[in-house]
Wavefront OBJ file of the C-alpha trace (Angstrom):
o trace
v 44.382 204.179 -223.701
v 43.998 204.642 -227.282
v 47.290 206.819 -227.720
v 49.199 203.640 -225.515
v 47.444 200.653 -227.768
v 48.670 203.009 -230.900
v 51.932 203.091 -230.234
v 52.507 200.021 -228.127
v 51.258 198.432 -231.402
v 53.472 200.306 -234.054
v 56.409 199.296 -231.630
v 56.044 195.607 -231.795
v 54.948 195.650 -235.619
v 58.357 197.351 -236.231
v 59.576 194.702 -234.134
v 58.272 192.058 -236.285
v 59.496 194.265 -239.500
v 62.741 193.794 -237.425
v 62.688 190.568 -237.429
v 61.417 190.007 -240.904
v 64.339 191.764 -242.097
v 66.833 189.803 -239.486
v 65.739 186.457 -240.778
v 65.460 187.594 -244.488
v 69.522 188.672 -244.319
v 69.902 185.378 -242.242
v 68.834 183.561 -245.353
v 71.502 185.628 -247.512
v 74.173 182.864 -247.505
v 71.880 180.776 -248.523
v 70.366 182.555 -251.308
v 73.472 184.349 -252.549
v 74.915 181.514 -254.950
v 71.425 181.669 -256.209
v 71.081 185.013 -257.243
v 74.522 185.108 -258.609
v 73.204 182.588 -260.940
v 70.413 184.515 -261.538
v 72.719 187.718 -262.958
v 74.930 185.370 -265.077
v 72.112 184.149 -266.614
v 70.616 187.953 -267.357
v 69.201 189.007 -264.601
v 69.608 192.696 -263.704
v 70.234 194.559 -260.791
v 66.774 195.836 -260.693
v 65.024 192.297 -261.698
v 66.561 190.574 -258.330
v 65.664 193.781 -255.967
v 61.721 193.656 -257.422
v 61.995 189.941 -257.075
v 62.679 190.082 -253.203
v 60.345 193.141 -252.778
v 57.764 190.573 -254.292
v 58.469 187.702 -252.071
v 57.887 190.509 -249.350
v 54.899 191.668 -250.467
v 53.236 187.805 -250.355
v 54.507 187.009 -246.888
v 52.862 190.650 -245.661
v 49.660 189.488 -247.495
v 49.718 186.020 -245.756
v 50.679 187.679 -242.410
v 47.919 190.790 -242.801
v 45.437 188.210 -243.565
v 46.105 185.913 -240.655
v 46.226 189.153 -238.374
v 42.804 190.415 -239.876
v 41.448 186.755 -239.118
v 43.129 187.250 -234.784
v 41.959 190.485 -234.802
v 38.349 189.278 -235.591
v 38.982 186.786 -233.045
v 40.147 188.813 -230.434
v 37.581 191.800 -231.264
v 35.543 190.923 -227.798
v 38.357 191.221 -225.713
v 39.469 194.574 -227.421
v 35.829 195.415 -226.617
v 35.953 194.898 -223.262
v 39.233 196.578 -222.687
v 38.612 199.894 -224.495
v 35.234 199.976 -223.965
v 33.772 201.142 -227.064
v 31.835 198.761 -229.690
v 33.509 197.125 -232.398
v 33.202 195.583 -236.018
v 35.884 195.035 -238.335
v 33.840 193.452 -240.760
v 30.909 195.587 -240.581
v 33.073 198.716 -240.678
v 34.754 197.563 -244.011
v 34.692 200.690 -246.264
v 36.542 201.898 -249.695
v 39.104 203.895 -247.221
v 39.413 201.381 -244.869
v 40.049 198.774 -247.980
v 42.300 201.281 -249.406
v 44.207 202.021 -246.437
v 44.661 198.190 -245.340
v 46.175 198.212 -249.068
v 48.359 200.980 -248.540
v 49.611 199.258 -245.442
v 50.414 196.091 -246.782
v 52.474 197.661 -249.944
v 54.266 199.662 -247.409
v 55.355 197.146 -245.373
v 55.726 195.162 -248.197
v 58.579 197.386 -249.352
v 59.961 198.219 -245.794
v 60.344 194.795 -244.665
v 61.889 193.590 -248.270
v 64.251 196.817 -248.467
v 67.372 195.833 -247.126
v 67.676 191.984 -247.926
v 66.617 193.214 -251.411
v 69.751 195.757 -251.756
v 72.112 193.489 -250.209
v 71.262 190.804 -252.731
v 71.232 192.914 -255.616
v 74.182 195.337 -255.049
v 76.397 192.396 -255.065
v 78.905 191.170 -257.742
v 78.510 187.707 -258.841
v 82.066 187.330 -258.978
v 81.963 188.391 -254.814
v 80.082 185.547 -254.152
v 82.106 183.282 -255.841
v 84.908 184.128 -254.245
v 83.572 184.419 -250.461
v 83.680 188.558 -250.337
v 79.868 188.345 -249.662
v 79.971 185.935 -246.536
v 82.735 187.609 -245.206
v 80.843 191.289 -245.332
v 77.883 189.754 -243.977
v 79.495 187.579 -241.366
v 82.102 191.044 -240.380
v 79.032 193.810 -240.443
v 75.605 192.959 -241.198
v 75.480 189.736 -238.119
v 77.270 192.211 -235.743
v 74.944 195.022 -236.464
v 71.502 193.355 -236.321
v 72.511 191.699 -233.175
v 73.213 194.757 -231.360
v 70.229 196.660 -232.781
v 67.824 193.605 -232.118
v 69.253 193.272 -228.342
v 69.098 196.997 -227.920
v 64.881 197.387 -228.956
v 64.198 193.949 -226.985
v 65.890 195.063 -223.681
v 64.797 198.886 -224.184
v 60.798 198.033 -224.613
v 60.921 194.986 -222.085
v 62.410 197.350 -219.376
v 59.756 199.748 -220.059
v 57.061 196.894 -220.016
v 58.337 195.640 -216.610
v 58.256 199.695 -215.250
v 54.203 200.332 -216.375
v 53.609 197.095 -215.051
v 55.562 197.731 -211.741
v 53.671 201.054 -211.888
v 50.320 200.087 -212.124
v 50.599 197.145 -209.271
v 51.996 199.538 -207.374
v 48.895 201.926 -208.170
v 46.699 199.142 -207.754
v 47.889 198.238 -204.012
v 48.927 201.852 -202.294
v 47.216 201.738 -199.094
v 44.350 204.280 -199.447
v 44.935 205.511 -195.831
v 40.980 204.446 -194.796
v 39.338 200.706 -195.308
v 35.968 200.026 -195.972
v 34.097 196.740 -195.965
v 30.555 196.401 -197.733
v 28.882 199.841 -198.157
v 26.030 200.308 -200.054
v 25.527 203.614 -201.543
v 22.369 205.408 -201.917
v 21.678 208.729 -203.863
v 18.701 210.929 -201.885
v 15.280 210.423 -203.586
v 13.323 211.928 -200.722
v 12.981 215.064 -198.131
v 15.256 215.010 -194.695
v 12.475 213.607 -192.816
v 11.851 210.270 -195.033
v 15.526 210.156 -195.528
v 15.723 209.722 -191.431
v 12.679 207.081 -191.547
v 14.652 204.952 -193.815
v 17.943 205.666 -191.452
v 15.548 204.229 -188.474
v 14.322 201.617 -190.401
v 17.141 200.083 -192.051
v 19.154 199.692 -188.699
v 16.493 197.256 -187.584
v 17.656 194.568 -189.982
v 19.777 192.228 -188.724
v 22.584 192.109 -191.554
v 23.157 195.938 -191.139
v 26.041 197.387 -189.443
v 25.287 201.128 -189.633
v 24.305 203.637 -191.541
v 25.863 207.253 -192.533
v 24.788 210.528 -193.785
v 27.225 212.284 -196.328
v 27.978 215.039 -197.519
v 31.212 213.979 -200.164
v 33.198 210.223 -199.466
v 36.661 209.367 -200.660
v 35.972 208.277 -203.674
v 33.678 211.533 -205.210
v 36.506 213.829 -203.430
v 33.654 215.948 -201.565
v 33.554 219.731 -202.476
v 36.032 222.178 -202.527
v 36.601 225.192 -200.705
v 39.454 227.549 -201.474
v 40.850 230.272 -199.559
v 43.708 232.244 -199.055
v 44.916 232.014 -195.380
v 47.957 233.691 -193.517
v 50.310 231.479 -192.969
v 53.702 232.827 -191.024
v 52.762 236.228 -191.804
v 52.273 236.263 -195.652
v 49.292 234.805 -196.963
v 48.752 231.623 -198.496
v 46.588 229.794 -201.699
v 44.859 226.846 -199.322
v 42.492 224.436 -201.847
v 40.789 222.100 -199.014
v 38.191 219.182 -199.985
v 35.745 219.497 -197.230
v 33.421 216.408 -196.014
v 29.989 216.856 -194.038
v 29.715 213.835 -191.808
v 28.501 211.895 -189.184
v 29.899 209.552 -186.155
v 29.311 206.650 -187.872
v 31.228 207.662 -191.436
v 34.226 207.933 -189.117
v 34.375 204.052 -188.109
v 32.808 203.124 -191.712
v 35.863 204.137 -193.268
v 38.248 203.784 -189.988
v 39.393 207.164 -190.504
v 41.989 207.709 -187.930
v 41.727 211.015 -185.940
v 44.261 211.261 -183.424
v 43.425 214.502 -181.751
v 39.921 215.338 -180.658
v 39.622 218.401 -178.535
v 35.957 217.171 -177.795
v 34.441 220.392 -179.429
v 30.822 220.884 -179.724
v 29.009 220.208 -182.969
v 28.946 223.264 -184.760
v 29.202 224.852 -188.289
v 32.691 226.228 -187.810
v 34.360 223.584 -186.029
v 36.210 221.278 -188.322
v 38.813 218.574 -188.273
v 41.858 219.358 -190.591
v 44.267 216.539 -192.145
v 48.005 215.995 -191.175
v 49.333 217.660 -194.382
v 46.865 219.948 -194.098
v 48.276 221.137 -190.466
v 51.602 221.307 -191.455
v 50.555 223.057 -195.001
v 49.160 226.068 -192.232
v 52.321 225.968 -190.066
v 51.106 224.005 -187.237
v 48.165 226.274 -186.723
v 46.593 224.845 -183.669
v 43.865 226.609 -182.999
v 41.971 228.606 -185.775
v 42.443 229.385 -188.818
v 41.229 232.455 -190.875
v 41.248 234.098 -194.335
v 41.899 237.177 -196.021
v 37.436 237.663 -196.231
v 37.189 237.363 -192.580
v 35.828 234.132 -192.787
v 37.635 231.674 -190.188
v 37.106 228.047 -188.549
v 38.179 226.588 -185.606
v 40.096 223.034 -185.536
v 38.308 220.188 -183.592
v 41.221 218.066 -184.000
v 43.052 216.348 -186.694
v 43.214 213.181 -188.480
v 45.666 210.975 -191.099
v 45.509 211.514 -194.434
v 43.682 209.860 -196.751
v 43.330 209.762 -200.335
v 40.456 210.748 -202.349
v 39.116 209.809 -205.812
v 42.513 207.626 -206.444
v 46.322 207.292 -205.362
v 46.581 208.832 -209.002
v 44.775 212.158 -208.486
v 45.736 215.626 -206.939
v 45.755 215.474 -203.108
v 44.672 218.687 -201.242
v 44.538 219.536 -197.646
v 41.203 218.055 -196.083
v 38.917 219.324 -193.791
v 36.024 217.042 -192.046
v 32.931 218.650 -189.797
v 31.460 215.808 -187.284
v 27.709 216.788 -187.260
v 24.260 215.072 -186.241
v 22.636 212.787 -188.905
v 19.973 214.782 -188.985
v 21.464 218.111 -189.560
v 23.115 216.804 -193.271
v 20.907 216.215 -196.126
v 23.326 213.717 -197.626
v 24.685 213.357 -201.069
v 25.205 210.041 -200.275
v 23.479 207.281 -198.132
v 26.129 204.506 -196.833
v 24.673 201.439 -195.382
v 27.361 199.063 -194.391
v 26.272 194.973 -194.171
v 28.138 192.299 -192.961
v 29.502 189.852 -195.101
v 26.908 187.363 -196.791
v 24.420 187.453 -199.221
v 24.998 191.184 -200.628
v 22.821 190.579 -203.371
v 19.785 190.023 -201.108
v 20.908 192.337 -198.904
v 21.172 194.855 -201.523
v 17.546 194.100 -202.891
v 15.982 194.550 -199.074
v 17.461 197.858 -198.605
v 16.543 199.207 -202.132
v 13.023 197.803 -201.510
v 12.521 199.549 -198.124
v 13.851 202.607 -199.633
v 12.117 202.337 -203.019
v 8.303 201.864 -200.173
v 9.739 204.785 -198.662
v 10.110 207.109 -201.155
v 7.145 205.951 -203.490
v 9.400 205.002 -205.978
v 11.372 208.345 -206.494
v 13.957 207.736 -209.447
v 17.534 206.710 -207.254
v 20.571 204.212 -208.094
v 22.595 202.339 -205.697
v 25.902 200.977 -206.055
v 28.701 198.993 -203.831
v 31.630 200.909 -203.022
v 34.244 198.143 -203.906
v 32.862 198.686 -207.058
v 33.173 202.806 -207.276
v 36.619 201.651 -206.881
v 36.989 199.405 -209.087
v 35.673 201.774 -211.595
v 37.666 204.271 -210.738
v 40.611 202.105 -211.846
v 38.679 200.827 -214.757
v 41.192 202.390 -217.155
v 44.489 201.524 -215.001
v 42.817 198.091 -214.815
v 42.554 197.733 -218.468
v 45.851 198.826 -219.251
v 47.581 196.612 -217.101
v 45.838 193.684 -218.990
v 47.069 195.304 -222.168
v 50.590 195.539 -221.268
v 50.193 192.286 -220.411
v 49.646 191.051 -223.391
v 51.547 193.405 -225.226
v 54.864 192.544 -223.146
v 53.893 188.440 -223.898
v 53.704 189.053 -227.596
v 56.891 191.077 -227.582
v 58.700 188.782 -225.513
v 57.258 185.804 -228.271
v 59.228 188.388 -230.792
v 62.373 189.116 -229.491
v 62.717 184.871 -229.037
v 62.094 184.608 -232.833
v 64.663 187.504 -233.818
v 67.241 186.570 -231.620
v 66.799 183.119 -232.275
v 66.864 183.798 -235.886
v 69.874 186.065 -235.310
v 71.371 182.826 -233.847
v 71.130 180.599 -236.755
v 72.129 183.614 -238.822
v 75.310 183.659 -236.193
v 75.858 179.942 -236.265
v 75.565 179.688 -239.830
v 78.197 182.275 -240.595
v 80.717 180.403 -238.195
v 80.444 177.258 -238.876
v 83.642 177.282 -241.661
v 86.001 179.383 -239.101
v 84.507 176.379 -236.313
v 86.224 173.906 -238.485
v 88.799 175.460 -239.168
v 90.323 176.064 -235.937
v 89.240 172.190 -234.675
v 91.163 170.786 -237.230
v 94.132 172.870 -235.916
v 93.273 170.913 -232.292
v 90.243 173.686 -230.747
v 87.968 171.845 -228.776
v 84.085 171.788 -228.982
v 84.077 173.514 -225.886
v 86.511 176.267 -226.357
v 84.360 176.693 -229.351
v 81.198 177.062 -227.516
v 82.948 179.403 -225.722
v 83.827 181.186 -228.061
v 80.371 181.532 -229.744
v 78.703 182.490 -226.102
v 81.597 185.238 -225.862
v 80.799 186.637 -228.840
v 77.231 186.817 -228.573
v 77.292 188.535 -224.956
v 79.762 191.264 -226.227
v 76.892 192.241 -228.637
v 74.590 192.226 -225.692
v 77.077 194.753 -224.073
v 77.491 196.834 -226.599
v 73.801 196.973 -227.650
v 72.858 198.280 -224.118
v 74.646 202.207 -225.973
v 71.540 201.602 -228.017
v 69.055 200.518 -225.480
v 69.582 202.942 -222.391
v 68.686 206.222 -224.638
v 65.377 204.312 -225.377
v 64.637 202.674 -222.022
v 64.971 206.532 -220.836
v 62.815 207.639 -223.599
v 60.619 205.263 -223.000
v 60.092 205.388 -219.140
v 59.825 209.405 -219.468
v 56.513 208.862 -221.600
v 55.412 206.339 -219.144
v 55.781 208.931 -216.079
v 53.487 211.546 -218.284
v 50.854 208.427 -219.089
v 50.533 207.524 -215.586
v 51.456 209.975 -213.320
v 52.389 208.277 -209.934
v 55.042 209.428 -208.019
v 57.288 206.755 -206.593
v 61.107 205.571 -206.223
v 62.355 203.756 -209.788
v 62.297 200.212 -209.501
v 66.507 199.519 -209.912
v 65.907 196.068 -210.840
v 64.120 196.524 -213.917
v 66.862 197.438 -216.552
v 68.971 194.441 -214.752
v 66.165 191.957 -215.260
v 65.209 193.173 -218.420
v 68.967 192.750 -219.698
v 69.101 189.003 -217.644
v 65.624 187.685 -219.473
v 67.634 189.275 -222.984
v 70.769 187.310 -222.089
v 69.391 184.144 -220.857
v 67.274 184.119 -224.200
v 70.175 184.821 -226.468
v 72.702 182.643 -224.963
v 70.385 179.845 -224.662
v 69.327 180.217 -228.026
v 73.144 180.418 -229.091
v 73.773 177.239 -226.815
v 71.280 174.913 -228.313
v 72.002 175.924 -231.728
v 75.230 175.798 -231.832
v 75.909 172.288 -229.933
v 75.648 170.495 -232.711
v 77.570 172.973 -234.850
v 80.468 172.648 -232.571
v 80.473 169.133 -232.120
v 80.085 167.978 -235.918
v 82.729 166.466 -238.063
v 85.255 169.813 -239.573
v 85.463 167.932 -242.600
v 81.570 168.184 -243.404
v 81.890 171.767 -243.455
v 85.218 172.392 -244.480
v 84.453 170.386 -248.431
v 81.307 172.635 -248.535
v 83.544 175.669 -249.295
l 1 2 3 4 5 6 7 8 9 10 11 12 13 14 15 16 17 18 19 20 21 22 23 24 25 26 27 28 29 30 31 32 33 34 35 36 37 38 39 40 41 42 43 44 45 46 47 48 49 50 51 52 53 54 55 56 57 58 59 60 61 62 63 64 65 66 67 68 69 70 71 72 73 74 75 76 77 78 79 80 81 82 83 84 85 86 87 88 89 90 91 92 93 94 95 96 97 98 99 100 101 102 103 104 105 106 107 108 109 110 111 112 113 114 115 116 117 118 119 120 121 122 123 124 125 126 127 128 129 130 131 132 133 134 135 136 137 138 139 140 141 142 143 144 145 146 147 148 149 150 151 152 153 154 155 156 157 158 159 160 161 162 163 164 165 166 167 168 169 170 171 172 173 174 175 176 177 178 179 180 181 182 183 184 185 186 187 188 189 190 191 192 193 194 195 196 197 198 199 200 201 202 203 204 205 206 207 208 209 210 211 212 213 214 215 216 217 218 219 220 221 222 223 224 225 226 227 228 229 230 231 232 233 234 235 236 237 238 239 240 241 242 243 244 245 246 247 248 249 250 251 252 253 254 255 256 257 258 259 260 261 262 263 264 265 266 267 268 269 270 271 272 273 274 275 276 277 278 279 280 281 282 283 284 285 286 287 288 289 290 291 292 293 294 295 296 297 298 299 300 301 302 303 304 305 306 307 308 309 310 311 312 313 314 315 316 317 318 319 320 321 322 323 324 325 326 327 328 329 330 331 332 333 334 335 336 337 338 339 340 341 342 343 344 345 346 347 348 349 350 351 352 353 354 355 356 357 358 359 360 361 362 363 364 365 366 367 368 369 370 371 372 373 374 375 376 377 378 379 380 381 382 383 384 385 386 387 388 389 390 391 392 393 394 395 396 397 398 399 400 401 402 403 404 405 406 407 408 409 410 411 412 413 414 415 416 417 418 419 420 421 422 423 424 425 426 427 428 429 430 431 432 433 434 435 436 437 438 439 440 441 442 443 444 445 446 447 448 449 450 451 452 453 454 455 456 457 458 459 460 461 462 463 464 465 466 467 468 469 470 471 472 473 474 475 476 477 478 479 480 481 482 483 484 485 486 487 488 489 490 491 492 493 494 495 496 497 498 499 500 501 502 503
């Protein structure tokens, strides 16, 4: 979580550098004639770079102090979804003061960089005479749209794959249901454990009860051995459950072949992958230490601890309540008041065993907190992907201004030679969805990149969602061409002569 809110967040603040920098060298046109002035009148080369660096360094101060203020803001949230405590104020310390300050002249100097060298590399003379528009207009608008379009699709695809991940995670079937079970740890001896069994059928909100020994979501024990499978033997790691009868229709576990064998210690029920992991052994199966167990039958898989973690063969033994001393307790209740019925059952058990230390829990909520941390990060993507997407519409809108700007000379040009508003719109859309195409050279490497480190982050095997690059590059284009569209209608539709006596 910690590694994923690190880098998610040094992806969109480059993002934003990005974008300080796109909007900075959108404003070059503009501020060109004005630092030509500058140099004629004495300004250096060096005086006109330090000068932008400067006017860097107090918008980073502005924005670091309105992002200190949201972070403060927003510290409860960040709380809740790491899970750890908290305080930026509190924490405040010489490093920590000395490292925001380091930050801030970084960026600072990042961020001012490049519209700082364009602006001061330039001859006066250039400017005068157009040589600086026409650079800026041929390379610098043509490469900061593709790069811009290329980042924005790349990290939206791979926002829209974790996302599509984790709902997937969160809604795989587990192969078993459950309805309201109560868990119990033991806090007594077998015989007051079987009181409280008797005891708690007899109220009326109680379904059943269960003894045992390991449940889906603790993965029951483990029992490895190495078995002979067509001749040559064979690693086997099985989780084995203890149960009873009514564990069975608790969790609907579907066994669908029972050869009606006797309860007994070496009789067990194997899973479906675990029957075709032994080569269809049907009968019994044995290992290289002469220990062996007959099959009772065999069931569907299921999963255990989470659709996330390792799945091994399975093994369940059917026994008499009272011949497990459980690990767990389940009491299933109907649905109702489950915090009263929760308090009567802990009461009767708390009378029962004279107030031996236990803790109880529901088992929607062992789930739950089992995806606590797939939970949280789908909330963080969440908001990560909004504030990216709130980006990537201020760059590319930006870069459309920039685009506009830069056009509007060669707009009037060609309408006084009879071009029509619409063939310039045209014209203007064209040329903004070639960038798109081209920046996708740019944004496939990274989307690949990027949903490689996803796979390794959350590791859930399943088929790649085809639609997400597609969407990802639709959301791009509809932003960039809309943007492009309502920008430039008024461009293309205004007088030539009010741009043309600008020149």
């Amino acid at each position: 979580m910690v590694v994923l809110f690190l880098v998610t967040g040094i992806i969109i603040l480059f993002m934003a550098i990005f974008n300080y920098v796109n909007m900075s060298i959108a404003q070059t046109t503009y501020r060109a004639k004005e630092m030509a002035t500058r140099k004629l009148l004495g300004s250096s080369r060096s005086d006109i770079f330090w000068r932008m660096i400067g006017e860097s360094s107090i918008m980073t101060v502005i924005a670091f102090i309105l992002g200190f203020l949201l972070a403060k803001a927003a510290e409860p949230i960040a709380m809740d979804l790491l899970g750890v405590k908290l305080d930026l104020t509190g924490d405040l310390s010489f490093m920590t003061c000395l490292s925001y300050l380091l930050l801030i002249v970084l960026l600072s100097f990042i961020s001012g960089f490049v519209p700082a060298t364009i602006l001061s590399n330039y001859n006066p003379l250039d400017v005068v005479k157009g040589h600086f528009r026409r650079k800026t207009k041929a390379v610098y608008l043509r490469v900061l749209n593709i790069v811009q379009d290329g980042l924005t699709i790349a990290m939206l695809s791979c926002a829209f794959y974790l996302s599509v991940q984790i709902h997937r995670i969160l809604n795989e079937p587990l192969g078993y249901s459950y309805g309201n079970i109560l868990c119990l740890t033991p806090a007594a001896d077998q015989e007051t454990l079987l009181t409280f069994r008797n005891e708690v059928q007899k109220l009326p909100f109680v379904k059943r009860i269960s003894f045992a020994q390991g449940t889906p979501i603790d993965g029951g024990n483990n029992n490895t051995m190495v078995v002979t499978v067509k001749g040559a033997p064979k690693n086997m790691s099985f989780q084995i459950f203890k149960v009873d009868s009514a564990f069975i229709d608790m969790y609907q576990i579907q066994i669908y072949e029972d050869r009606k064998m006797p309860f007994d210690k070496n009789n067990w029920f194997i899973s479906e992958s675990a029957s075709k992991a032994l080569g269809g052994a049907t009968d019994y199966v044995n290992d290289e230490r002469g220990r062996s167990f007959s099959i009772a039958g065999l069931f569907r898989d299921f999963h255990i601890r989470s659709v996330m973690s390792e799945q091994h063969p399975l093994r369940l033994q059917i026994l008499p309540a009272d011949k497990i001393y459980p690990w767990s307790i389940l009491v299933e209740v109907q649905d109702g008041d489950l915090a009263t019925y929760s308090k009567q059952i802990t009461d009767l058990y708390s009378t029962l065993t004279e107030n031996a230390p236990f803790s109880s829990s529901w088992y929607k909520d062992q789930i739950v907190n089992q995806y606590s941390d797939i939970i949280s990060m789908n909330k963080l993507i969440s908001i990560f992907t909004c504030a990216a997407l709130i980006i990537s519409l201020l760059g590319l809108t930006a870069m459309s201004i920039y685009f506009i700007a830069q056009r509007k000379r060669d707009i009037a040009i060609r309408k006084t030679f009879g071009s029509s508003s619409r063939n310039e719109m045209l014209q203007l859309m064209k040329f903004s969805f070639s960038s798109l195409l081209i920046s996708l050279i740019i944004a496939i490497p990274l989307m690949a990149f990027g949903i490689h480190t996803i796979d390794k982050i959350v590791s859930y095997d399943s088929d790649f969602p085809w639609w997400v690059p597609p969407t990802a590059f639709a959301v791009i284009t509809l932003i960039s061409l809309g943007s492009v569209y309502l920008i430039s209608r008024k461009a293309v539709r205004e007088n030539p002569v009010n741009s043309i006596k600008t020149e």
